[in-house]
C-alpha positions as CSV (number, residue, x, y, z in Angstrom):
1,X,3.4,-22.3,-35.4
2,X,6.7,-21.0,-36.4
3,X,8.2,-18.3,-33.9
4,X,8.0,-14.8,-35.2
5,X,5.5,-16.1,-38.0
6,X,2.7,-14.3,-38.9
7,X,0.4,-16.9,-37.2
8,X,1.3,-16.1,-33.7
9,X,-2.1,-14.1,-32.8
10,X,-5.2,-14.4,-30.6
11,X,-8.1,-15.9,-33.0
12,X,-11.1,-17.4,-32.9
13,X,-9.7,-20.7,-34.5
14,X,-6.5,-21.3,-32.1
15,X,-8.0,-23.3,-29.4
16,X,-7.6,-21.8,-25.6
17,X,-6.5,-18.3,-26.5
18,X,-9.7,-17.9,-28.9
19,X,-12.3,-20.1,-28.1
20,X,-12.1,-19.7,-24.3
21,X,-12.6,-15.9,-24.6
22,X,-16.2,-16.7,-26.7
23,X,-19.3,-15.2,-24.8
24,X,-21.3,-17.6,-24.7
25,X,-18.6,-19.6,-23.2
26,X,-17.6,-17.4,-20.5
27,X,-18.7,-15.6,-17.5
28,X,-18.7,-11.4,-18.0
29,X,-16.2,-11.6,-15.7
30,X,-12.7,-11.6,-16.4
31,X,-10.3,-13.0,-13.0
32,X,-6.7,-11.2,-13.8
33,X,-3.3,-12.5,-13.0
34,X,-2.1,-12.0,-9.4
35,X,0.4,-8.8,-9.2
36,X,3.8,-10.2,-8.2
37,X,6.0,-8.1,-4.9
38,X,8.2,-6.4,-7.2
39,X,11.3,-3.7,-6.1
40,X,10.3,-0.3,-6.6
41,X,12.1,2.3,-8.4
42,X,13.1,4.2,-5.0
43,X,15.4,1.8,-3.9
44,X,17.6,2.8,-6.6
45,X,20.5,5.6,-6.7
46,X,19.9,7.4,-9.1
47,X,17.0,6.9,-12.0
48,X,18.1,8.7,-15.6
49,X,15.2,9.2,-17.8
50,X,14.9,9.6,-21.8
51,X,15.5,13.6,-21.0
52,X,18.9,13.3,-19.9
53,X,20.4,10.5,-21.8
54,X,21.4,11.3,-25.3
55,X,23.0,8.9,-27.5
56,X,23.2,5.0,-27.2
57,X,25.3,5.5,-24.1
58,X,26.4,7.4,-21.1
59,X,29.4,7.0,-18.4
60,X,29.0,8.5,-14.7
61,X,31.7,9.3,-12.8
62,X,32.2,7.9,-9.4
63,X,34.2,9.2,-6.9
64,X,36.7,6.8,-5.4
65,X,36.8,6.4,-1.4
66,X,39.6,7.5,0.7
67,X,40.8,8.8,-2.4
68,X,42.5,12.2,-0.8
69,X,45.0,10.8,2.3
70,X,46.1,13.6,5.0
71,X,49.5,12.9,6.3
72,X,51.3,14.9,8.7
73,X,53.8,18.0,7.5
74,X,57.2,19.2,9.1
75,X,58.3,22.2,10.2
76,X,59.3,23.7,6.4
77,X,58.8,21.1,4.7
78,X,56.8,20.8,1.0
79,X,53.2,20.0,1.9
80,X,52.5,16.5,0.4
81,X,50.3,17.0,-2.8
82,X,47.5,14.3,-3.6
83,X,44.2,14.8,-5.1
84,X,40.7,13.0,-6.5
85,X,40.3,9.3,-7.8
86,X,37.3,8.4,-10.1
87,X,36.4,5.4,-11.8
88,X,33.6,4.9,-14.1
89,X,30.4,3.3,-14.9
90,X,29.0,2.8,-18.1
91,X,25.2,2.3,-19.3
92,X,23.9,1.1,-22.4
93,X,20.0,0.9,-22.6
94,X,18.6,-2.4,-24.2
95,X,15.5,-2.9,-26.3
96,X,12.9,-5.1,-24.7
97,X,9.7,-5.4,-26.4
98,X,6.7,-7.6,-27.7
99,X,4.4,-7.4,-30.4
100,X,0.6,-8.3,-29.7
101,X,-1.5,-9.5,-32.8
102,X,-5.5,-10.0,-32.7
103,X,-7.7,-10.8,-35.4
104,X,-11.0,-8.7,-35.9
105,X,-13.2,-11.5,-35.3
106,X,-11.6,-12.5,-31.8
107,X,-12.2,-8.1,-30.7
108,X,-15.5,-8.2,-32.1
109,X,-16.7,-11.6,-30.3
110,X,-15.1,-11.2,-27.2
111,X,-16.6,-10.1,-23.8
112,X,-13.5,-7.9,-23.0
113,X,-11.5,-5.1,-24.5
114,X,-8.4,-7.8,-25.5
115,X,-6.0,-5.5,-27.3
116,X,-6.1,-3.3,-23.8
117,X,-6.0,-6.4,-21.7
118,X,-2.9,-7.9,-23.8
119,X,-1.2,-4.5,-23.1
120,X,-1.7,-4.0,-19.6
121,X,-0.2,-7.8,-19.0
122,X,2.7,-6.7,-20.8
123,X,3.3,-4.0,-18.9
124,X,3.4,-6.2,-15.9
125,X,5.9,-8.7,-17.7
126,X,8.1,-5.1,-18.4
127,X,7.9,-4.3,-14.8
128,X,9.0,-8.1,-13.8
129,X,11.9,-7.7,-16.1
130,X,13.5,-4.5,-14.6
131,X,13.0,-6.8,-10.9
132,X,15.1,-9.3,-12.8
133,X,17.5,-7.1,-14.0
134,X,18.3,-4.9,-10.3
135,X,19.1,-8.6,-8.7
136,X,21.2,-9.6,-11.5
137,X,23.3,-6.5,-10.4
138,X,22.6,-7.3,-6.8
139,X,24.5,-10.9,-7.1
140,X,27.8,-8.4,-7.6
141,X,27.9,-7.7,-4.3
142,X,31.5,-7.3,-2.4
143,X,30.4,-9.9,0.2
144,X,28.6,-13.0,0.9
145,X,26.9,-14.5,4.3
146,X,26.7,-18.2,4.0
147,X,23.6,-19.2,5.9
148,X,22.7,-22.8,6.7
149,X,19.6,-24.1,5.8
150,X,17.2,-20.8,7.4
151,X,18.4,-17.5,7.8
152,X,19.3,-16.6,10.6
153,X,19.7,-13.6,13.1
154,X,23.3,-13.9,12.9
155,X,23.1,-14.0,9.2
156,X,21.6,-10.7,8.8
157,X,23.9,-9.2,11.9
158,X,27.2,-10.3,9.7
159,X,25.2,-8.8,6.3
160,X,24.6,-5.1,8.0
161,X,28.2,-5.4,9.8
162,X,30.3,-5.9,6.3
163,X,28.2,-3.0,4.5
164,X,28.6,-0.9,7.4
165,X,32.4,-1.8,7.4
166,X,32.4,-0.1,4.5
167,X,31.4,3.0,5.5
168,X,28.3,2.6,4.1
169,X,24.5,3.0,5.1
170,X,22.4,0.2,5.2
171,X,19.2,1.1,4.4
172,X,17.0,-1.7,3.3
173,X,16.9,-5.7,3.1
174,X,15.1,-7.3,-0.1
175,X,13.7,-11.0,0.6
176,X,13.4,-14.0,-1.5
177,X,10.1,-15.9,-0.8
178,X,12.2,-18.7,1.2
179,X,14.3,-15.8,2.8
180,X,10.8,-14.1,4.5
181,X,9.4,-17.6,5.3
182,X,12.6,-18.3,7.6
183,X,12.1,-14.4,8.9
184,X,8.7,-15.0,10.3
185,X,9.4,-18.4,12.1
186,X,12.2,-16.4,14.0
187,X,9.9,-14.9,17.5
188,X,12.2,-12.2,17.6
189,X,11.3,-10.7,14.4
190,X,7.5,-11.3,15.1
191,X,7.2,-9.2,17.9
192,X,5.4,-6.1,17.4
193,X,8.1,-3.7,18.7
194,X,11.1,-5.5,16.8
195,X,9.2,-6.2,13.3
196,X,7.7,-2.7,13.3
197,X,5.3,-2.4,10.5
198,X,4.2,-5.5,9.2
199,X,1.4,-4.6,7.3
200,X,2.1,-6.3,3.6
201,X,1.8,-3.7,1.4
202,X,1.5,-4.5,-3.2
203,X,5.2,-3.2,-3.5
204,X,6.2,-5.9,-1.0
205,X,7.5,-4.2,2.1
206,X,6.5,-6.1,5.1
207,X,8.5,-4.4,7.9
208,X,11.9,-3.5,9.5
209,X,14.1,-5.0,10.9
210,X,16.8,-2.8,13.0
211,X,15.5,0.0,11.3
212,X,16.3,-1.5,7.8
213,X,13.1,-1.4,5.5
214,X,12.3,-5.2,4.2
215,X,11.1,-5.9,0.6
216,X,9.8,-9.4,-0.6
217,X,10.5,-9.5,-4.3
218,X,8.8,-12.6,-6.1
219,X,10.8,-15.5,-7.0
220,X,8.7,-16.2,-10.3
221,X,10.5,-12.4,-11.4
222,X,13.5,-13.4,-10.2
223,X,16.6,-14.2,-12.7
224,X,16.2,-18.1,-11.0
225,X,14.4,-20.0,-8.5
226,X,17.4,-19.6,-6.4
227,X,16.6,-16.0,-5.5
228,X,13.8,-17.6,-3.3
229,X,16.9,-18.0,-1.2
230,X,18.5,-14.8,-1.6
231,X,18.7,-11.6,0.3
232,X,20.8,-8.4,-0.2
233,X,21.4,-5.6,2.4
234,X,22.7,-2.4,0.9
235,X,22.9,1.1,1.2
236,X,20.0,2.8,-1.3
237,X,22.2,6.0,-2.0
238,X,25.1,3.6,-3.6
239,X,23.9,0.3,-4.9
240,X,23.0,0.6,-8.4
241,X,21.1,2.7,-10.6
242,X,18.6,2.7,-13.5
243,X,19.0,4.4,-17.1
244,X,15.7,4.3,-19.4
245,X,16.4,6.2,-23.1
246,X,12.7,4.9,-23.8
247,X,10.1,4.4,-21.3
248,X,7.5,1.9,-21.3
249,X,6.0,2.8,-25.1
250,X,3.1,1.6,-26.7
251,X,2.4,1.6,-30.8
252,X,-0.7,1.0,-32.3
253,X,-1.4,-0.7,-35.6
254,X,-3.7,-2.7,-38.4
255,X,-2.8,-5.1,-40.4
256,X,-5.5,-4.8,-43.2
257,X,-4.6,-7.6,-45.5
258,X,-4.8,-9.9,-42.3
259,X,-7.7,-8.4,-41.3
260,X,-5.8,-7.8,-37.5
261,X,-5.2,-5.3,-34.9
262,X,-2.2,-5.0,-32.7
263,X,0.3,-3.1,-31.1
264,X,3.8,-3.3,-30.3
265,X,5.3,-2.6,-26.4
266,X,8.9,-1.7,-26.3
267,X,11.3,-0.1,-23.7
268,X,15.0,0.5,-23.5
269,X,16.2,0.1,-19.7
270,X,19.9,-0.5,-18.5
271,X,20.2,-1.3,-14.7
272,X,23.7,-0.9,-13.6
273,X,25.7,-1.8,-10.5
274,X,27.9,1.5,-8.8
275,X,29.5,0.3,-5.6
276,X,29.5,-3.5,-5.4
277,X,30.9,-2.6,-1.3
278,X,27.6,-1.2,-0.8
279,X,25.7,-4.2,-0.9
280,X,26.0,-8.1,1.4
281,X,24.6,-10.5,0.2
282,X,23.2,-13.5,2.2
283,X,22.2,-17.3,0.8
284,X,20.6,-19.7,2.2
285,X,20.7,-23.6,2.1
């Protein structure tokens, strides 16, 4: 079938997607996809929604460090004048979407509400798709710990110390599958009074680690398989932020001629690094 053509649909007549969903040849029960660890929305700076972003675009001003120096007057002397730096960042939201297409036979013959089903997995794939973009920002990171072939305590000492050196906060530690492997074959980190909580929770935080919060994002919503050996320490306050001029939106419609129903799920989302000093990254072998 040609991509984009009006063919691409869930029927009764197109093998797996149709004829799998048929009563009689299915249980009333329908097993969903596993939710992937994902990075939540409160690790980021700031969040601007659809209410404060008018046009295609918007700048924010950052404030430069050390950008006002003190130095030392003499007796009479003019004071030394200096004043404020700023640089800028600048976010354009994308269009992401997907169009869903069902015939009428394939919702009247099927056990379970398919045009809502189709929907809510899309909404996953959205939310997998902002994951994807935050570590694509993450990779700008100022610095980089070259681990060996496991992470190792070291690693993540060297990661806190160069944000820190910064005279920034760090405040949490995202995990690639690989990374959180190597973490709990370390006995330091499993002990109850070093790993702290380490109850797994859906939005993958699995812990602390000196008093850094750990998140396990899923490789399989990562930009690449590498991520599986990637982590990033940063400070939450200054990494990056999120701008969304349309949230997740959802449009019904009917195709009459085609006899169809559908709907379209789009979203415009810009995710945006702010102080690449902020954030160490570490890699693994």
């Amino acid at each position: 079938m040609a991509k984009g053509s009006i063919k691409e649909y869930i029927s009764t007549a197109t093998g797996v997607e149709g004829t799998l969903l048929i009563p009689k040849l299915i249980m009333p029960t329908l097993i969903e996809e596993v939710e992937k660890n994902l990075l939540p929305r409160e690790l980021a700076a700031q969040v601007w929604g659809p209410s404060q972003i008018k046009g295609s675009s918007f700048t924010v001003n950052l404030e430069e460090p050390n950008g006002i120096s003190i130095k030392r007057v003499a007796e009479g002397a003019e004071v030394t004048q200096d004043q404020m730096s700023f640089e800028t960042v600048e976010y354009k939201p994308v269009k992401y979407g997907i169009a869903v297409r069902i015939t009428r036979e394939m919702l009247e013959d099927s056990q379970f509400e398919l045009l809502k089903r189709n929907i809510q997995t899309a909404g996953r794939r959205f939310a997998e798709s902002e994951t994807s973009l935050i570590l694509t920002q993450l990779d700008g990171a100022n610095s980089t710990v070259a681990g060996g072939a496991a992470i190792t305590i070291a690693n993540i000492t060297e990661a806190i110390y160069n944000v820190e050196n910064e005279d920034y906060n760090p405040t949490d530690i995202i995990l690639g599958n690989e990374i959180a492997q190597d973490l709990r074959n370390i006995d330091t980190f499993v002990e109850a009074d070093k790993a702290g909580n380490s109850n797994m929770m859906q939005n993958g935080f699995i812990g602390r680690i000196y008093g850094k919060n750990l998140y396990r994002f899923s490789t399989n919503a990562a930009p690449s398989s590498t991520h599986a050996k990637y982590a990033y320490v940063f400070d939450r306050s200054q990494a990056y932020g999120i701008a969304i001029s349309r949230d997740l939106t959802v449009e019904n419609f009917t195709m009459p001629t085609y006899d169809m129903e559908g709907a379209v799920i789009t979203r415009r989302i810009d995710v945006k690094l702010l102080r690449s000093k902020a954030i160490s990254r570490i890699t693994t072998g």
